[in-house]
mmCIF file of the N, C-alpha and C atoms, coordinates in Angstrom:
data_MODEL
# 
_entry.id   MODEL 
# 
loop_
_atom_site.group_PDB 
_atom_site.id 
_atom_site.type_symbol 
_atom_site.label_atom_id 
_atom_site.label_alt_id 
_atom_site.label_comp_id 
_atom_site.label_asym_id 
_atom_site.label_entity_id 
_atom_site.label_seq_id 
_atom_site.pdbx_PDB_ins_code 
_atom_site.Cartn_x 
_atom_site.Cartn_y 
_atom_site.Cartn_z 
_atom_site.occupancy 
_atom_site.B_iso_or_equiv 
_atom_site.pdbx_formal_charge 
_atom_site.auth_seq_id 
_atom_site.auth_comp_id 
_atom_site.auth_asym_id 
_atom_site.auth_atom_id 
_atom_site.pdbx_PDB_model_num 
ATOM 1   N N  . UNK A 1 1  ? 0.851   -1.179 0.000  1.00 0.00 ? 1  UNK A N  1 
ATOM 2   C CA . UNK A 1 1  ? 0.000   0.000  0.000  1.00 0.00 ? 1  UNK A CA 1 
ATOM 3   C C  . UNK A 1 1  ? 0.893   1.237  0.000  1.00 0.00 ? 1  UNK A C  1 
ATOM 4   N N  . UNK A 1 2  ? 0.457   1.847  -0.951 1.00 0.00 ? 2  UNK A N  1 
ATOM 5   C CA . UNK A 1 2  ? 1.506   3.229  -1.259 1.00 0.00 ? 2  UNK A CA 1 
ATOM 6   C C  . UNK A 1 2  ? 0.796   4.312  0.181  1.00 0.00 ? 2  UNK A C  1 
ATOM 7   N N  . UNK A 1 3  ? 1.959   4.857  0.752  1.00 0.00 ? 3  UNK A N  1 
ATOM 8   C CA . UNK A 1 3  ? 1.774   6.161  1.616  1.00 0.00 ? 3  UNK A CA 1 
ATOM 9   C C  . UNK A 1 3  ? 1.366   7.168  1.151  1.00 0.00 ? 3  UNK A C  1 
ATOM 10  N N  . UNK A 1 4  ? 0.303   7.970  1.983  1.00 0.00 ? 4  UNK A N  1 
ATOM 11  C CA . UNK A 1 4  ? -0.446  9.000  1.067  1.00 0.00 ? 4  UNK A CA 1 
ATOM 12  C C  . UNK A 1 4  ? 0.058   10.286 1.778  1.00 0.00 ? 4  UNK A C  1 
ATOM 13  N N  . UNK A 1 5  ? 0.752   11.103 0.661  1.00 0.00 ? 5  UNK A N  1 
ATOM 14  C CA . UNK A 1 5  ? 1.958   11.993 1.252  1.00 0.00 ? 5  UNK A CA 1 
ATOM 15  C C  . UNK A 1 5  ? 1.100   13.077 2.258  1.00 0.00 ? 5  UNK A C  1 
ATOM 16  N N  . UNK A 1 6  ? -0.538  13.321 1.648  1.00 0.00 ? 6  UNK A N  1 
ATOM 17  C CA . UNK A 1 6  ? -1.076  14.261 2.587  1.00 0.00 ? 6  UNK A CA 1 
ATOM 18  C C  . UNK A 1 6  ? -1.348  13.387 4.410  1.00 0.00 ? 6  UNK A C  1 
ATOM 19  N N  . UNK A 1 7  ? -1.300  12.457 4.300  1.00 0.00 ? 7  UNK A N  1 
ATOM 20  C CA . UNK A 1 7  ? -1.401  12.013 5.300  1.00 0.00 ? 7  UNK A CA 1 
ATOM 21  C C  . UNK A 1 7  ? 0.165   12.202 6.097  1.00 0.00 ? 7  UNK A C  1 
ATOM 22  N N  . UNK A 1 8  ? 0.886   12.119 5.790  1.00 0.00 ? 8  UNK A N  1 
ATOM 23  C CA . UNK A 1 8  ? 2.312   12.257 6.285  1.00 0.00 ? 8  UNK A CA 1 
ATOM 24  C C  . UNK A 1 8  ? 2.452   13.371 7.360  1.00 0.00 ? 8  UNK A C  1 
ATOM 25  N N  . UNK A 1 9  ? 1.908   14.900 6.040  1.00 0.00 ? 9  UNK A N  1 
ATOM 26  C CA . UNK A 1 9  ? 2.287   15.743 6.692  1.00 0.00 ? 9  UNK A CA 1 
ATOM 27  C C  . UNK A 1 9  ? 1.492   16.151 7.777  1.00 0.00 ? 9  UNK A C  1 
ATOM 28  N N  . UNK A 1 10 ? -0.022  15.503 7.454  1.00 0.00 ? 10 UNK A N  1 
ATOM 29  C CA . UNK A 1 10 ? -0.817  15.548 8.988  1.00 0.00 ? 10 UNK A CA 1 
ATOM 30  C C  . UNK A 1 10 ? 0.325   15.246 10.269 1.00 0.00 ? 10 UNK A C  1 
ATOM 31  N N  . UNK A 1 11 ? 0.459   14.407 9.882  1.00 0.00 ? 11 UNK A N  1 
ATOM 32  C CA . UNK A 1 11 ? 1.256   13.279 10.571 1.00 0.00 ? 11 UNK A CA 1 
ATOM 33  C C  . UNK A 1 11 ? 2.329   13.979 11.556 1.00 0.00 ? 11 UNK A C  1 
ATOM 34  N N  . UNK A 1 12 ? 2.886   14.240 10.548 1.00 0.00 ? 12 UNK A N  1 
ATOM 35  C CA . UNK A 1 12 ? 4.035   15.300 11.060 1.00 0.00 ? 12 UNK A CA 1 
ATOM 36  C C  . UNK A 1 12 ? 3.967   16.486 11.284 1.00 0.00 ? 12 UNK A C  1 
ATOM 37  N N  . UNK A 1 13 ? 2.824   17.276 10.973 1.00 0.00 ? 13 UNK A N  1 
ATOM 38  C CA . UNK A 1 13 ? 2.678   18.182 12.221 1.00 0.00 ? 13 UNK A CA 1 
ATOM 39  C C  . UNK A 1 13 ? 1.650   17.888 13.791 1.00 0.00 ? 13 UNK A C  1 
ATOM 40  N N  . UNK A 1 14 ? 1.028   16.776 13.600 1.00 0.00 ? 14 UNK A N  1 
ATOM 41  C CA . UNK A 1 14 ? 1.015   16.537 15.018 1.00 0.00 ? 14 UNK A CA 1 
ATOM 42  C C  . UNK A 1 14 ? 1.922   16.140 15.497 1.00 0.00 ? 14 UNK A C  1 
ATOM 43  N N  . UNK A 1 15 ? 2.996   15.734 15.450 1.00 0.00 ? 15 UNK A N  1 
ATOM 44  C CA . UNK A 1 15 ? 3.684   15.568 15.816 1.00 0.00 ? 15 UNK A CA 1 
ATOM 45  C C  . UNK A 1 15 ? 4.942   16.785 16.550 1.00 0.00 ? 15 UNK A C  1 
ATOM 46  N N  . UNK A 1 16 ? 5.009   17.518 15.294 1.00 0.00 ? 16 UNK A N  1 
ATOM 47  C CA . UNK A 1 16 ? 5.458   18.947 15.503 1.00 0.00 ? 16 UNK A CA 1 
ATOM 48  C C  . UNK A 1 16 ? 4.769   19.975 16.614 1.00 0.00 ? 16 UNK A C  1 
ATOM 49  N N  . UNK A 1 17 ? 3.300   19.870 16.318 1.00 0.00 ? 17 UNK A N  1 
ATOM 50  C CA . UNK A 1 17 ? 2.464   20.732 17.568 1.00 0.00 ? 17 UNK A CA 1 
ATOM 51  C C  . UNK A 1 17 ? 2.985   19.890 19.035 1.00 0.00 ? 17 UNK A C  1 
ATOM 52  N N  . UNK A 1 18 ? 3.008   18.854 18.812 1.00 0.00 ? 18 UNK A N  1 
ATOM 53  C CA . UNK A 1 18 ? 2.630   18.299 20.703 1.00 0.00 ? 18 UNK A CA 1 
ATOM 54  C C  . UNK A 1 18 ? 4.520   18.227 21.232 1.00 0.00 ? 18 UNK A C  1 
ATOM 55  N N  . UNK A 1 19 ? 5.711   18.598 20.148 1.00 0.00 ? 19 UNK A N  1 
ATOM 56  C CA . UNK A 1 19 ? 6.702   18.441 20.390 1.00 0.00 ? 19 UNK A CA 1 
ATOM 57  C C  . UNK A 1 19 ? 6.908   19.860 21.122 1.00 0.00 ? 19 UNK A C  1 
ATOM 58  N N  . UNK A 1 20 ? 6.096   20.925 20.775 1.00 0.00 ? 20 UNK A N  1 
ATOM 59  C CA . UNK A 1 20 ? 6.537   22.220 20.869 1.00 0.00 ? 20 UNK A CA 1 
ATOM 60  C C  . UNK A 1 20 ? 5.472   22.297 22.199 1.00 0.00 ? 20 UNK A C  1 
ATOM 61  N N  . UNK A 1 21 ? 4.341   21.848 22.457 1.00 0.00 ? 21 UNK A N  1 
ATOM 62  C CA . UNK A 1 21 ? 3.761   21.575 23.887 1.00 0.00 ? 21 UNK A CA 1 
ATOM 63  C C  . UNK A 1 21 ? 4.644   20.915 24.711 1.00 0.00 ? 21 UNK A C  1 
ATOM 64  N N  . UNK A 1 22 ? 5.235   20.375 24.733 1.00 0.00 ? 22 UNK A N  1 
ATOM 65  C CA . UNK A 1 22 ? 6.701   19.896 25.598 1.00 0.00 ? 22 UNK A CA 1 
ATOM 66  C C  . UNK A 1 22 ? 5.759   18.424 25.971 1.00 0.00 ? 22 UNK A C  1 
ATOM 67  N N  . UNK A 1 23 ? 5.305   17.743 24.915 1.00 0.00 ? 23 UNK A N  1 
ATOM 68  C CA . UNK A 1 23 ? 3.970   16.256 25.098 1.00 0.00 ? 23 UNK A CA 1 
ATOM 69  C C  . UNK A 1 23 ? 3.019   16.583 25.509 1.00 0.00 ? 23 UNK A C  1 
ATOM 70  N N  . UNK A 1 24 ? 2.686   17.618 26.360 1.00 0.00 ? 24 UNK A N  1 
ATOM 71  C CA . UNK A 1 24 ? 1.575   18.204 27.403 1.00 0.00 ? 24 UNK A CA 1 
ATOM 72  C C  . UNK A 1 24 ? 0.552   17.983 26.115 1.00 0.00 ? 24 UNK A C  1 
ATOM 73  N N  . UNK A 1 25 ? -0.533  17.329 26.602 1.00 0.00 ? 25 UNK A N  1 
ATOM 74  C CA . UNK A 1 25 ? -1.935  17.601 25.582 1.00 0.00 ? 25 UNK A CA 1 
ATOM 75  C C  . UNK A 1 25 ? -2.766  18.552 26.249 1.00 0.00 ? 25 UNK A C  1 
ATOM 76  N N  . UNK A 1 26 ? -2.549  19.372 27.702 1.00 0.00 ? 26 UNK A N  1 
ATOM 77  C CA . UNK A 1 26 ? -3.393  20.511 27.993 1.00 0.00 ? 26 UNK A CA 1 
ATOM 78  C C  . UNK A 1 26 ? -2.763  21.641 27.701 1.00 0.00 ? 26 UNK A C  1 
ATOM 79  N N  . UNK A 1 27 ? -1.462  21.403 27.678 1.00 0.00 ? 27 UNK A N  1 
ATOM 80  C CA . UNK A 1 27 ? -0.720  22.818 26.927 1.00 0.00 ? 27 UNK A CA 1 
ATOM 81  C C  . UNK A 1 27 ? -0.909  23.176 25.255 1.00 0.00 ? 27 UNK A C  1 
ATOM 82  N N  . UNK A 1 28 ? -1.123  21.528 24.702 1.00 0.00 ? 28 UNK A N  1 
ATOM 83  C CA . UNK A 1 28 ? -1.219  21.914 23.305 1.00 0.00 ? 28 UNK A CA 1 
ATOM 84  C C  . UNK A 1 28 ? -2.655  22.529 23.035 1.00 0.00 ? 28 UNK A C  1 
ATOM 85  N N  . UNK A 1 29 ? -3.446  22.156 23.638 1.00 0.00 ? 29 UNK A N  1 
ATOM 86  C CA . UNK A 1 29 ? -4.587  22.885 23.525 1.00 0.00 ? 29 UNK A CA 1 
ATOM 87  C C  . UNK A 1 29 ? -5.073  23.980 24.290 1.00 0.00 ? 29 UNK A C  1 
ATOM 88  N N  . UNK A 1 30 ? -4.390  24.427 25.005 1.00 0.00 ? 30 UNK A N  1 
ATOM 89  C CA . UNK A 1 30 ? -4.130  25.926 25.392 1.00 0.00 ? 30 UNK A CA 1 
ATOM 90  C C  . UNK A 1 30 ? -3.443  26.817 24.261 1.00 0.00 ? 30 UNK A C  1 
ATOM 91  N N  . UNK A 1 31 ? -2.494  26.348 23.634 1.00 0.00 ? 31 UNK A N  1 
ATOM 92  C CA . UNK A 1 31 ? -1.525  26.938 22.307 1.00 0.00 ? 31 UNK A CA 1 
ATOM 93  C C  . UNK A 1 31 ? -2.305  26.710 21.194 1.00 0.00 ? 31 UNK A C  1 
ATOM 94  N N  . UNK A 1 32 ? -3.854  25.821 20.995 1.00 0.00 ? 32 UNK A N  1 
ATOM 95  C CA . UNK A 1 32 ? -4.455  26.745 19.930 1.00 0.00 ? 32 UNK A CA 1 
ATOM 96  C C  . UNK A 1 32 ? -5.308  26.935 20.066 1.00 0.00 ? 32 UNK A C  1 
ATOM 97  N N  . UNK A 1 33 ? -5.751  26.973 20.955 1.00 0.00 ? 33 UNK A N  1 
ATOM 98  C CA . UNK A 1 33 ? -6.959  28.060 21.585 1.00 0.00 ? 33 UNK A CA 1 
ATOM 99  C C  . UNK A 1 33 ? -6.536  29.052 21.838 1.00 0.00 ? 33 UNK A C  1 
ATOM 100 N N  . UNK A 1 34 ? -5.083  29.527 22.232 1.00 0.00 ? 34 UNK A N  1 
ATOM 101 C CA . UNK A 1 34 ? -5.094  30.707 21.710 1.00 0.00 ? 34 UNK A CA 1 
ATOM 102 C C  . UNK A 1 34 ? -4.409  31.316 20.373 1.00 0.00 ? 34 UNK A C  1 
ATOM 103 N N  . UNK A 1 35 ? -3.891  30.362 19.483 1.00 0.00 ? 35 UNK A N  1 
ATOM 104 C CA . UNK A 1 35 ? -3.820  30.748 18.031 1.00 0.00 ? 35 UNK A CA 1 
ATOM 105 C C  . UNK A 1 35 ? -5.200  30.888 17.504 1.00 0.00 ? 35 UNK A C  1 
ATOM 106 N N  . UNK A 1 36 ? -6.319  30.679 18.248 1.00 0.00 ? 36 UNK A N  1 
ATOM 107 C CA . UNK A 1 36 ? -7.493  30.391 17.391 1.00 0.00 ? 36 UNK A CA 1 
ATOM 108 C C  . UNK A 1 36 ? -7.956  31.980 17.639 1.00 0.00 ? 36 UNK A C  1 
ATOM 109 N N  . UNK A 1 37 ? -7.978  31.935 18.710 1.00 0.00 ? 37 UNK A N  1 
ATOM 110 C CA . UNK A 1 37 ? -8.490  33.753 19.273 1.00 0.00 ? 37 UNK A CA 1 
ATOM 111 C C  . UNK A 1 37 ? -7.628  34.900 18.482 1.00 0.00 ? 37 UNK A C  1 
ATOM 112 N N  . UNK A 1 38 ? -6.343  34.486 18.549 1.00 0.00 ? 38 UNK A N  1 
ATOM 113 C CA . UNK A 1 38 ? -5.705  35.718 17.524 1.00 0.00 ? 38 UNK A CA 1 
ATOM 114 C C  . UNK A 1 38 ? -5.863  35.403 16.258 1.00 0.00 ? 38 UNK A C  1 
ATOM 115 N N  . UNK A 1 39 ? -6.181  34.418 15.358 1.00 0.00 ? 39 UNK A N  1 
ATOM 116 C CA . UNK A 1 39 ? -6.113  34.381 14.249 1.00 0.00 ? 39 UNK A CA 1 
ATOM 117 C C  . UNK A 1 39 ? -7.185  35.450 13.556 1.00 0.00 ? 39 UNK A C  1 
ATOM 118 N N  . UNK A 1 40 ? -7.000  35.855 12.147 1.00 0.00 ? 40 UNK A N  1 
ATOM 119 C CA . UNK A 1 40 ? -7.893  36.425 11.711 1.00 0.00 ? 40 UNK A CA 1 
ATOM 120 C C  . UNK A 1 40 ? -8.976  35.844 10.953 1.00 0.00 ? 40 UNK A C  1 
ATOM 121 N N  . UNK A 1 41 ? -8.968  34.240 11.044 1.00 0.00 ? 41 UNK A N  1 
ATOM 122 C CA . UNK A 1 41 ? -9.887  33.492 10.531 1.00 0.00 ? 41 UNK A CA 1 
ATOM 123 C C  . UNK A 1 41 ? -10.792 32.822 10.856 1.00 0.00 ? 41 UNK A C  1 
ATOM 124 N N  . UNK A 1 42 ? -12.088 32.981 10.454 1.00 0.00 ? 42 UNK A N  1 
ATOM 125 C CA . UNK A 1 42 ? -13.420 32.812 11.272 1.00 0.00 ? 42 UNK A CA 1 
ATOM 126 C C  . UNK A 1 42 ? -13.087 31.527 11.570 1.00 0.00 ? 42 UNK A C  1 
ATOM 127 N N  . UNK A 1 43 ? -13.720 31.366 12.632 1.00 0.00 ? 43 UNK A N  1 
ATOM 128 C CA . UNK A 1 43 ? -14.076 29.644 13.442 1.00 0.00 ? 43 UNK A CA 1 
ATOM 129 C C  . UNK A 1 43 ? -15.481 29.283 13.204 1.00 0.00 ? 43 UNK A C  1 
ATOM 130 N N  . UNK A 1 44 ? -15.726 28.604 12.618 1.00 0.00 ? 44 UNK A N  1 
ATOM 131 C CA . UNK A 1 44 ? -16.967 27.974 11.939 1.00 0.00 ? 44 UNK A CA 1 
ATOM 132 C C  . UNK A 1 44 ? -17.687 26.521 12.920 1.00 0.00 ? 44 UNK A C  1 
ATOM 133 N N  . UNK A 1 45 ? -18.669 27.002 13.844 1.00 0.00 ? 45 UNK A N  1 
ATOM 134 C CA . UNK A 1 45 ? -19.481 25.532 14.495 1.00 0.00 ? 45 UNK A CA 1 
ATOM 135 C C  . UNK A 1 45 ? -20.306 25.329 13.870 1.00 0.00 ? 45 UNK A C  1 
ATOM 136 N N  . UNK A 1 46 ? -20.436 23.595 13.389 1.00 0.00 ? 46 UNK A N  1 
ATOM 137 C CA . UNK A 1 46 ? -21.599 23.110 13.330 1.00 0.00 ? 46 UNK A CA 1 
ATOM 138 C C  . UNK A 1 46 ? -22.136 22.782 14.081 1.00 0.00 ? 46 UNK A C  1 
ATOM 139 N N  . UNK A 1 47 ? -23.391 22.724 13.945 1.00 0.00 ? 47 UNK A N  1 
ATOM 140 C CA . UNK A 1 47 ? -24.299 21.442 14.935 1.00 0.00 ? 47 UNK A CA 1 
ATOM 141 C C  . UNK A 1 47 ? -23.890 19.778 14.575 1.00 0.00 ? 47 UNK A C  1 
ATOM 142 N N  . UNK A 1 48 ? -24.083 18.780 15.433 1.00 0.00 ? 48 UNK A N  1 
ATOM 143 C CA . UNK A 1 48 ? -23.436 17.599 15.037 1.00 0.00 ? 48 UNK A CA 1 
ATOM 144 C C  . UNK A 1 48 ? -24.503 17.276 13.932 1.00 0.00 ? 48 UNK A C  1 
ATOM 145 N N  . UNK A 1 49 ? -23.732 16.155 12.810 1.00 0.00 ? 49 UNK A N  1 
ATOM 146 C CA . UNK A 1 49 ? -24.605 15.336 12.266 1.00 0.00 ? 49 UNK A CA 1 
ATOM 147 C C  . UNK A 1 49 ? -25.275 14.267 12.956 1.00 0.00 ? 49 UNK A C  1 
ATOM 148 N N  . UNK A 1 50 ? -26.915 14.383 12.542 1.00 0.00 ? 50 UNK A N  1 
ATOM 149 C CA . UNK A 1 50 ? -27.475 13.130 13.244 1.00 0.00 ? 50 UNK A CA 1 
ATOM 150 C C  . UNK A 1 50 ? -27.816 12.196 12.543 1.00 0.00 ? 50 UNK A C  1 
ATOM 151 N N  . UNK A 1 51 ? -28.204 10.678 12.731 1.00 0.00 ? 51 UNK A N  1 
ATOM 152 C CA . UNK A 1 51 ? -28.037 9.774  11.179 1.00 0.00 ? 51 UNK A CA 1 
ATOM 153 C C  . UNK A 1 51 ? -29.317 10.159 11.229 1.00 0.00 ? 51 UNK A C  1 
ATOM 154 N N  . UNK A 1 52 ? -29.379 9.354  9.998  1.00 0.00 ? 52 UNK A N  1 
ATOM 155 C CA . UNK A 1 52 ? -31.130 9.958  8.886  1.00 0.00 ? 52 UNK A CA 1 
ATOM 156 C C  . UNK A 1 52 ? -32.024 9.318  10.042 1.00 0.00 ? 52 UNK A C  1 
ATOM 157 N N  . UNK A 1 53 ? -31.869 7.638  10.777 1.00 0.00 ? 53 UNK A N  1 
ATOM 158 C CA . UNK A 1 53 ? -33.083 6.975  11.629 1.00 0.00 ? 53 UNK A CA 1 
ATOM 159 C C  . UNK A 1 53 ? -31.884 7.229  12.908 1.00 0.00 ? 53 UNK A C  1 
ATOM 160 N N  . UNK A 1 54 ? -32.551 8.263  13.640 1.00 0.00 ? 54 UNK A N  1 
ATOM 161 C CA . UNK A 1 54 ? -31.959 8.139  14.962 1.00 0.00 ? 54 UNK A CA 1 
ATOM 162 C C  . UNK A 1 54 ? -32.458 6.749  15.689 1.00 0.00 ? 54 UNK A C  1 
ATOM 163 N N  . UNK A 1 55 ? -33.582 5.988  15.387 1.00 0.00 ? 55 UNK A N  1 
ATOM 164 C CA . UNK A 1 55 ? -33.710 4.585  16.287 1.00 0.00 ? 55 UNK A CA 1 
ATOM 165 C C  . UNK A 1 55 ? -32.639 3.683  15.977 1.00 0.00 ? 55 UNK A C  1 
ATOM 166 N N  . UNK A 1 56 ? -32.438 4.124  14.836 1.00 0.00 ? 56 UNK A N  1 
ATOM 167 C CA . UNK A 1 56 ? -31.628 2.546  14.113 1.00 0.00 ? 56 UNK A CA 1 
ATOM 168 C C  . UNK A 1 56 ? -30.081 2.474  14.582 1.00 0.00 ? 56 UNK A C  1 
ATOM 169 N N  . UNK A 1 57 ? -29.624 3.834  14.868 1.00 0.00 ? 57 UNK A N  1 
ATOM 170 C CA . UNK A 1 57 ? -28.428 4.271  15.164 1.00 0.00 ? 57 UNK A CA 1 
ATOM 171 C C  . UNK A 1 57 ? -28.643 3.791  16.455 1.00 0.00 ? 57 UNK A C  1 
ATOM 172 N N  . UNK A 1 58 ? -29.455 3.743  17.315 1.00 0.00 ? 58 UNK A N  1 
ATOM 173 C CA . UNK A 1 58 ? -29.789 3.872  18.998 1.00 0.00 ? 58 UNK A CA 1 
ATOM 174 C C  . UNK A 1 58 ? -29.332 1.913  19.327 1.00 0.00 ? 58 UNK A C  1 
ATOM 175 N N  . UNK A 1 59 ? -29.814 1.400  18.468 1.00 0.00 ? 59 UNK A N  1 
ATOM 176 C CA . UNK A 1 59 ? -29.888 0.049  18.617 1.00 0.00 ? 59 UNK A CA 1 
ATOM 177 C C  . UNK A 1 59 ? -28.599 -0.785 18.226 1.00 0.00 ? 59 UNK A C  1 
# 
């Protein structure tokens, strides 16, 4: 199975983010929560997707 190069660089910048958190996963997400607040680019919420038969999903 060939490596899919966009996956790599995911790859390697998580890797890069949580190296520069010093491993901490509450520091890394302190460091972009607040890249998120200074950025100048909207933050977009959805509402979750729900499946089409919420019973069928339930079961």
């Amino acid at each position: 199975m060939d490596r899919d190069p966009i996956v790599e660089e995911v790859r390697r910048a998580r890797v890069d983010l949580l190296a520069q958190a010093g491993g901490d996963l509450d520091r890394l997400f302190d460091m972009l929560k607040q890249l998120e607040a200074t950025s100048d680019r909207p933050v977009v919420s959805r509402p979750p997707k729900r499946p089409e038969n919420a019973s069928d999903a339930a079961a």
